[in-house]
FIVEX-256337 format. One line per field, with one value per residue (C-alpha): residue number from 0; chain; x, y, z. Coordinates in steps of 0.25 Angstrom, whole numbers, plus 2048, in hexadecimal, padded with zeros to 3 digits. Last residue first. Example, Ala and Ser with C-alpha at 12.3 -4.5 7.8 and 13.67 -1.06 7.14 Angstrom:
num: c(1:0)
chaine: c(A:A)
X: c(837:831)
Y: c(7FC:7EE)
Z: c(81D:81F)
//
This chain:
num: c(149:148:147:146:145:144:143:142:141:140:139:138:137:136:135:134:133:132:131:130:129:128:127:126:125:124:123:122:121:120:119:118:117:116:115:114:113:112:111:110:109:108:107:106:105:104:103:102:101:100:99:98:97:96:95:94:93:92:91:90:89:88:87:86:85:84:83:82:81:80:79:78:77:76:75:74:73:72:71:70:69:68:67:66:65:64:63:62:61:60:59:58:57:56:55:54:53:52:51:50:49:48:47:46:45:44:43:42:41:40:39:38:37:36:35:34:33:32:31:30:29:28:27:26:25:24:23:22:21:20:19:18:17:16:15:14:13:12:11:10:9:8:7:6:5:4:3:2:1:0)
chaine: c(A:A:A:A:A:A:A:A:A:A:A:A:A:A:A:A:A:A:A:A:A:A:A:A:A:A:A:A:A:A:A:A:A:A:A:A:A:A:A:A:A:A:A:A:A:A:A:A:A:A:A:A:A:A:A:A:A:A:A:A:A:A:A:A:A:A:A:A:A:A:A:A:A:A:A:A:A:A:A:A:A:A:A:A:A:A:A:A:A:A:A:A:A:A:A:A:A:A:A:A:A:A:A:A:A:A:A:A:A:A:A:A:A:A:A:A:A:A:A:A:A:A:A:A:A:A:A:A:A:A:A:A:A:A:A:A:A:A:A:A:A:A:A:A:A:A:A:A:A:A)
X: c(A8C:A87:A8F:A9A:AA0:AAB:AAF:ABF:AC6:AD4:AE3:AEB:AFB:AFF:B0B:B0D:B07:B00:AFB:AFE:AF7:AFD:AF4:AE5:AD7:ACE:ABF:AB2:AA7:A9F:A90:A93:A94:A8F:A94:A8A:A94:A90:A92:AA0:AA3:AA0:AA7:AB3:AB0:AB0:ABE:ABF:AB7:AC2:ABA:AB9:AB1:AA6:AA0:A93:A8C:A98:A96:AA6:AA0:A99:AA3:AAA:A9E:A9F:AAE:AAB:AA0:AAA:AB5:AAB:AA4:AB4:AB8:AA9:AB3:AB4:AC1:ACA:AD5:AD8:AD9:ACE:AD1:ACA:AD2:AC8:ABB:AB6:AAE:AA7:AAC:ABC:AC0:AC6:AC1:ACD:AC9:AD0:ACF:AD2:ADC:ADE:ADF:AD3:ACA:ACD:AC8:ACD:ACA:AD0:AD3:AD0:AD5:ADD:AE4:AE8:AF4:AFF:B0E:B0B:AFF:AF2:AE8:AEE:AEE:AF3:AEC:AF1:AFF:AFC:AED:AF7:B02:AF4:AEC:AF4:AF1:AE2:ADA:ACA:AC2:ABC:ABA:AB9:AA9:AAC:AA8:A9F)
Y: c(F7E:F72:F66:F60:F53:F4E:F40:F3C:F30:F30:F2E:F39:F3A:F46:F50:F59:F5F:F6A:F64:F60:F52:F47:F3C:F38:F40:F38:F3D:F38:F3C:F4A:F46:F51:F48:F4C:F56:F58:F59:F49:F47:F4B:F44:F38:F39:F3E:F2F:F28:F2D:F23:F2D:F38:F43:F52:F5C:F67:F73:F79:F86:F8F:F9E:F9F:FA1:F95:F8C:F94:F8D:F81:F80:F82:F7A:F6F:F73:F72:F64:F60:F64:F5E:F57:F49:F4D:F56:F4D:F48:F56:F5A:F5C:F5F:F62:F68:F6E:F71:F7F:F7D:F83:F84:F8C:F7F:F7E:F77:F70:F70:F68:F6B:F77:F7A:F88:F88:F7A:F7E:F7B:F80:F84:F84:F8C:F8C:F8F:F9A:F94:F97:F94:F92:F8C:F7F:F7F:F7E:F75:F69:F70:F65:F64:F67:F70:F74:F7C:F84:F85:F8C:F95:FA1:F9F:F9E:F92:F97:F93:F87:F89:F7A:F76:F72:F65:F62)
Z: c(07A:074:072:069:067:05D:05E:05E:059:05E:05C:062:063:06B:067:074:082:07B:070:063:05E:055:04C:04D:050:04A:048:04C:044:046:04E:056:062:06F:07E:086:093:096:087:089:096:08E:082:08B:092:086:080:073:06A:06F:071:069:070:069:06F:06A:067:064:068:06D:07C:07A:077:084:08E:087:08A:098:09A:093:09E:0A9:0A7:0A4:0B1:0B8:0C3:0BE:0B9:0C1:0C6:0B6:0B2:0A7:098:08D:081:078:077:068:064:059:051:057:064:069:079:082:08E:09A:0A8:0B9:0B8:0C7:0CA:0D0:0CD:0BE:0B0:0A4:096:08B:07F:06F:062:065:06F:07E:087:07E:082:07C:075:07A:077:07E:08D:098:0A3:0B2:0B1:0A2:0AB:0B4:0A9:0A0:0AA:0AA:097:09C:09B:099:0A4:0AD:0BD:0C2:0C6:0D7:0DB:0E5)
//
């Protein structure tokens, strides 16, 4: 049986362990938290096994979700999304919303598996340069806004 990974806040010690396994978007080089959000992590001991990033905005709006390759299939993502639903709560939101790539049919899927549906808000295009940690990326991609009760 599988063991359900321990997921908490990222801490600024936990930071070049978690850089040396999955990369950290949100943050910018040389910080560790942000004012409009954090991330969460999930761990198999001192292993970081996936992120997911929870924007403190209205609703609240998970982000950058990230499981190793090695780690999925192993309820990872389950946990990170309990998470986040955990600390939408916490903030007295009553939903959490996710943005997805229309073109990425197995993150659809896994989504509407956790509960996850459409808002019904059209799709939008997210076209040109992106800042993030790593460096400039170009992105060129149709997204759908869904959203579920906490």
């Amino acid at each position: 049986m599988e063991t359900v990974p321990q997921v908490r806040r990222l801490t600024d010690d936990d930071v070049p362990r978690v850089l040396e396994v999955l990369d950290l978007s949100r943050l910018s080089p040389g910080a560790t938290t942000s004012p409009t959000g954090f991330y969460v992590v999930a761990w198999d001991g001192g292993t970081p096994l996936g992120h997911a990033h929870l924007a403190l905005t209205d609703p609240p709006e998970m982000q950058d979700v990230l499981v190793a390759e090695g780690a999925r299939g192993r309820g990872v993502g389950r946990a990170l999304v309990e998470a986040l639903l955990h600390e939408t709560r916490a903030l007295g939101a009553d939903r959490l919303r996710l943005t997805v790539s229309e073109d990425n049919a197995a993150a659809r899927a896994v989504y509407a598996r956790l509960g996850f549906t459409d808002t019904g808000l059209p799709p939008y295009r997210v076209h040109g340069t992106i800042q993030i940690r790593s460096g400039p990326i170009e992105v060129d991609d149709t997204l759908l806004t869904l959203e579920r009760p906490v």
